[in-house]
C-alpha positions in Angstrom: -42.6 30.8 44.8 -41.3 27.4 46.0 -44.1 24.6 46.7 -46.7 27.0 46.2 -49.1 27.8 43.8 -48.7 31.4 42.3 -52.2 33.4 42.7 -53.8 30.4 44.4 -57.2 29.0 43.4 -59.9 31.3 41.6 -61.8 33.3 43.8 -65.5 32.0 43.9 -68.3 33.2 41.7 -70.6 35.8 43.5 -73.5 34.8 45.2 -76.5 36.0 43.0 -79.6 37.5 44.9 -82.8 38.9 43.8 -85.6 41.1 44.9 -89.1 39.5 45.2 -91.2 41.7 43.0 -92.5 42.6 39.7 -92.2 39.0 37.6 -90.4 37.5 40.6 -92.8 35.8 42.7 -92.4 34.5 46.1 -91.7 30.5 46.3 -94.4 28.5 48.6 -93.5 29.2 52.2 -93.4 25.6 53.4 -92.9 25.9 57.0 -94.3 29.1 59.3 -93.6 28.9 62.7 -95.7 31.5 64.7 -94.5 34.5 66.6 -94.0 33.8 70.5 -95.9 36.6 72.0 -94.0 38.7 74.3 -95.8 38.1 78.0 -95.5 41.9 78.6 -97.7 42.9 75.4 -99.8 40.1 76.9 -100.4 41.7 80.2 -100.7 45.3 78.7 -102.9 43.9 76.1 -100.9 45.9 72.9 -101.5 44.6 69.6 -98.6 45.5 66.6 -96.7 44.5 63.5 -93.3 44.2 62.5 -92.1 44.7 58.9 -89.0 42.5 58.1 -86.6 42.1 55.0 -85.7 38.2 55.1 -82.7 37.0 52.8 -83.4 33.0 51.8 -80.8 31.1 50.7 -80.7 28.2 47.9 -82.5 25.9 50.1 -85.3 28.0 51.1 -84.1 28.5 54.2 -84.4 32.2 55.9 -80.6 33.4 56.3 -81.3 36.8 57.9 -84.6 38.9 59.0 -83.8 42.8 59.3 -86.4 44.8 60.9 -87.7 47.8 58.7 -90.4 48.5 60.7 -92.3 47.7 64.0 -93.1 47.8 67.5 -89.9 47.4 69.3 -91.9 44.8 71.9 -92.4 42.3 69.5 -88.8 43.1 67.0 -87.4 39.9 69.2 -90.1 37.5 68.7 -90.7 38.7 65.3 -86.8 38.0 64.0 -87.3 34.6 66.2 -89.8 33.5 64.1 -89.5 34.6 60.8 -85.6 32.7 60.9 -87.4 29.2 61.3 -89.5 29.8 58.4 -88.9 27.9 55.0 -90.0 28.4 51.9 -89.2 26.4 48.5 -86.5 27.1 46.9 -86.6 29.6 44.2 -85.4 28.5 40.5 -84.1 31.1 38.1 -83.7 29.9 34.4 -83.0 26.6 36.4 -80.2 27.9 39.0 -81.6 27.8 42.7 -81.3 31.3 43.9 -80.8 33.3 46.9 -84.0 36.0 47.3 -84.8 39.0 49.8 -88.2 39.3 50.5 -91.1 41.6 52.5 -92.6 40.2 55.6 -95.0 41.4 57.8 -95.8 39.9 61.5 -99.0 40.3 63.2 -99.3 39.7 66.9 -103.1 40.1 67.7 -104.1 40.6 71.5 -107.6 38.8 70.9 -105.5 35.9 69.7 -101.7 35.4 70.3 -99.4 33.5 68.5 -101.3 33.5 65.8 -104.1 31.2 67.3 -107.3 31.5 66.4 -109.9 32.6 69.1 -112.0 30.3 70.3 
């Protein structure tokens, strides 16, 4: 091959991700914004949760949120939210890591949002 390099560079090392569970523990979640509650659940005054699997990257910062389960009125909000969260970032034998996580989203008629009632 003239001018070029034959093969190219190495390809990059794979991007390592664990599971949070067994000796794995969750980092610190740092920053939780709260759920915007949908103003149709408002009105019809339904209460639900959504399960997510989130995928963090090496800066704590929530990459992806997949729903698992949930009440398809609040999957939207849910997804919304749970992207803006941060958590710190998890160190493996020294090595930030990328981890996939649980989480589960309450949205409360008696308090929205997460508030608290007054």
């Amino acid at each position: 091959m003239v001018g070029g390099l034959l093969g190219g560079p190495p390809p990059p090392p794979p991007v390592r991700v664990v599971r949070i569970g067994g000796q794995i523990i969750a980092p610190k979640l740092v920053k939780k914004v709260p759920p915007v509650y949908p103003p149709l659940a408002t009105q019809g005054r339904i209460s639900g949760l959504v399960i997510l699997e989130a995928q963090v990257d090496v800066n704590g910062h929530v990459k992806t949120a997949k729903i698992l389960r949930g009440h398809p009125l609040f999957d939207e909000a849910a997804v919304a939210a749970v992207t803006q969260w941060r958590y710190k970032p998890l160190l493996l034998n020294g090595e930030p890591t990328e981890f996939i996580l649980t989480v589960t989203v309450f949205f409360n008629v008696s308090s929205p949002a997460g508030e608290e009632s007054p």
